[in-house]
N, C-alpha and C positions, 0 to 999 in steps of 0.2 A: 224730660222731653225725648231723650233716647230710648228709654223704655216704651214709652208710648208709639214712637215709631215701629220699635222691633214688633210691638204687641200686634197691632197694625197690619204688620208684614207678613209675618207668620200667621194671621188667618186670612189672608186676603192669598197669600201662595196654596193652603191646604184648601181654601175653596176650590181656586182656581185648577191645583192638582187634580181633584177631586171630578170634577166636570171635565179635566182633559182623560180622565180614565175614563169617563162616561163613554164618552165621546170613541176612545179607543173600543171598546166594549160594542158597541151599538155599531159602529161602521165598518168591521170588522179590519181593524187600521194593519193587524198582527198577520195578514196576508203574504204581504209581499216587502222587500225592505223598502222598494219608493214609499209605499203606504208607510210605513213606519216612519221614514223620514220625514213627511208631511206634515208626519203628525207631532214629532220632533221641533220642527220648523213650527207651526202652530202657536206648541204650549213658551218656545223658548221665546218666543216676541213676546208673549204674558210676561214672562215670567222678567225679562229684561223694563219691561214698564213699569212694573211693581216696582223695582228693584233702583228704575231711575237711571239705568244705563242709558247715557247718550253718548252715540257713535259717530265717530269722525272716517270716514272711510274715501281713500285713495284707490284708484285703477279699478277695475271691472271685476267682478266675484265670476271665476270662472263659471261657464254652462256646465262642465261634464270634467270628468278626470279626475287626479289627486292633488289635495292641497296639500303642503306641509310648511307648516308655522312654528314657529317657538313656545314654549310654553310656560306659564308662570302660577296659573290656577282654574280653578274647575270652570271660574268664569269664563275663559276660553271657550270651553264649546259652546255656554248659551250666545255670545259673542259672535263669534261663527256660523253659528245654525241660525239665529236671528235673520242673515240676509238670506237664508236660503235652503230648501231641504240638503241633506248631505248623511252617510253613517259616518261616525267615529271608533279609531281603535285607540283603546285606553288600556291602562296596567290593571290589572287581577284585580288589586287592594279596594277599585275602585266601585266593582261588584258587591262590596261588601259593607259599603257607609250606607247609613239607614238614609231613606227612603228614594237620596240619589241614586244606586244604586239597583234599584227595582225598576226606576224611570229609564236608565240606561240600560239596561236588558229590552224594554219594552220597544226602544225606538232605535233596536236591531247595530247598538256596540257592539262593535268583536274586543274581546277582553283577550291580551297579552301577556303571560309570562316568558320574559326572553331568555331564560335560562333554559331552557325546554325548547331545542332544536326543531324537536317533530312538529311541537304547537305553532314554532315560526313560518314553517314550511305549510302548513296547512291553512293558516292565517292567510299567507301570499298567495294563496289557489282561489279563498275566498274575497279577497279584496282583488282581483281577474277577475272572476265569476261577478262583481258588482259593480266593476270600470266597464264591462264589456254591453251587462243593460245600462249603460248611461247612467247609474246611479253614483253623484259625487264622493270621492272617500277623503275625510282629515283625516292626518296622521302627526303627530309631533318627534318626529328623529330624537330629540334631545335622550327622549325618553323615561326624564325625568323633569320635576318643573325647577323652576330656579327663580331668583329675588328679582330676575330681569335686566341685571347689572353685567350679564353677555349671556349670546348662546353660544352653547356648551356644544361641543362636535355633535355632530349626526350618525346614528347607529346605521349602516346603509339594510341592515337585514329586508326589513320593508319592502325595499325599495329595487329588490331581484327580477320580478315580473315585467313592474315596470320599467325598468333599463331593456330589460332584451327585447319587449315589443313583441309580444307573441301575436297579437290580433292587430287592426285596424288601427293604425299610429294614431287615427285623428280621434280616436277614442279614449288617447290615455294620453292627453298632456298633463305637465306637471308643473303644478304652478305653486309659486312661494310666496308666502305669506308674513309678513312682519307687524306683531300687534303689541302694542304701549299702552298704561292705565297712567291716568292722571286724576289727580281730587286733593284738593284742600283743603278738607274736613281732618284728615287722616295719612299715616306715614305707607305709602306705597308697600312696602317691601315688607310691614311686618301687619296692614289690614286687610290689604288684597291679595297678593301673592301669598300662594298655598304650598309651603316648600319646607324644606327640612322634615324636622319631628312635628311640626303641626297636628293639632288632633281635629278631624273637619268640624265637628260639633260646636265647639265656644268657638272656632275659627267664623263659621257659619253666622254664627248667632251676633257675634264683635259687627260680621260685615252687614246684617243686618241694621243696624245703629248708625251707618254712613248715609246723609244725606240722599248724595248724586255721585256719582263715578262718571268718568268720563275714559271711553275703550276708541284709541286712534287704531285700523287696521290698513295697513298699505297692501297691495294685493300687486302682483309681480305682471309687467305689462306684456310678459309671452312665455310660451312653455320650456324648460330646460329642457334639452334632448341630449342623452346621454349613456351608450351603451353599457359602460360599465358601471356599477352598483356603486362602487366606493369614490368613483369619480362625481358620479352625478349627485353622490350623497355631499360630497365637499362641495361642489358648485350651486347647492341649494342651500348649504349652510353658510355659502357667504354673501348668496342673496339674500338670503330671510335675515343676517345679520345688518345689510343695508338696509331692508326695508323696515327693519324696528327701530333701526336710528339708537342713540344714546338716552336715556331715560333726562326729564327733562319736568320741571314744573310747569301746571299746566297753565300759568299766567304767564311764561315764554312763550308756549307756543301760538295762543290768540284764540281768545274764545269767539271770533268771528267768522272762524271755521270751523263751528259745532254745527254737526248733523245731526238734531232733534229724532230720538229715535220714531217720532209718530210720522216722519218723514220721508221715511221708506217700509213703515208697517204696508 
């Protein structure tokens, strides 16, 4: 039966990939990074349908600005991007996993090595240049994922531009985000969460074979405003630590607070 699903899945995703390049190609989506995003926002609602993610979602998904959330697995961004265009910056490695990896270049990630000072710096000029056209930016501070059992400090490097406010304040709030997986089919920490040595591949393929997931996201009810980098980096790692809450099964929390995901497609 799980074979049948994965089988299933796996061509109903390369269809569907398949047609969201099309569609890249032909509308010329590779323009601008809004267009990117769209087009991002677009395939990742697909791609969450297939897949049976249904979302629980708290407080308002900001219009503009920086989000920064906790993180636990790749499913995070389709998660994220689901309610709304937005770019992502991700770690190198991430550039490099087949065929995520080519879909994340396409829909305009800025890819991170934080060992490489100059690259950070350069990074922060372009996530300014992309807060400044209103276009959303996720960022995950952790800067690593984890099992979800805490988040881990905040790197503040990111987070330089937007503490000092060089442009129009109301262009760069910064909102925190707190996001939970729950499912009963399968053990959290070691089907959904993408952490440690993981290899994405069987990783990919195992989460394929889950039923339904169910992804709660709390969204912070106003912008942290916070001059300094290291401050504002603490003050949003201890919101986004309230807003993810303690991992919890998901027959605690009430499936009578599930947000069908066809419900905000």
């Amino acid at each position: 039966m799980r074979f049948l699903l994965r089988f299933t899945r796996i061509i109903r995703l390369l269809a569907t990939c398949t047609s969201s390049l099309f569609s890249y190609l032909v509308k010329g989506r590779g323009h601008s990074d809004l267009l990117k995003a769209e087009w991002a926002h677009e395939l990742a609602v697909k791609i969450v349908r297939i897949l049976r993610i249904d979302l629980i979602t708290r407080g308002n998904y900001p219009t503009a600005g920086m989000i920064t959330c906790n993180h636990m697995s790749y499913l995070d961004i389709l998660v994220i991007l689901a309610h709304a265009p937005a770019i992502f910056v991700a770690k190198r490695e991430v550039r490099d996993w087949p065929l995520v990896g080519g879909l994340a270049k396409l829909a305009g990630t800025r890819f991170i090595d934080r060992s490489k000072k100059s690259q950070v710096k350069q990074l922060n000029e372009e996530i300014e240049a992309l807060l400044v056209q209103g276009v959303r930016v996720v960022v995950f501070p952790e800067g690593t994922t984890t099992d979800g059992s805490e988040v881990k400090p905040f790197h503040p490097s990111l987070l330089s531009n937007v503490a000092k406010r060089k442009k129009n304040p109301a262009q760069w709030p910064v909102c925190p985000a707190g996001l939970r997986y729950f499912c009963d089919d399968a053990v959290v920490t070691e089907k959904i969460c993408f952490w440690k040595e993981m290899d994405f591949a069987p990783h990919f393929f195992n989460l394929l074979g889950i039923p339904y997931i169910t992804a709660r996201i709390r969204f912070g009810q106003s912008s942290i405003v916070e001059c300094n980098r290291k401050q504002l980096a603490k003050r949003l790692h201890a919101a986004v630590g309230a807003l993810a809450g303690t991992p919890m099964r998901l027959r605690q929390f009430g499936k009578e607070n599930h947000l069908q995901y066809r419900a905000i497609a």
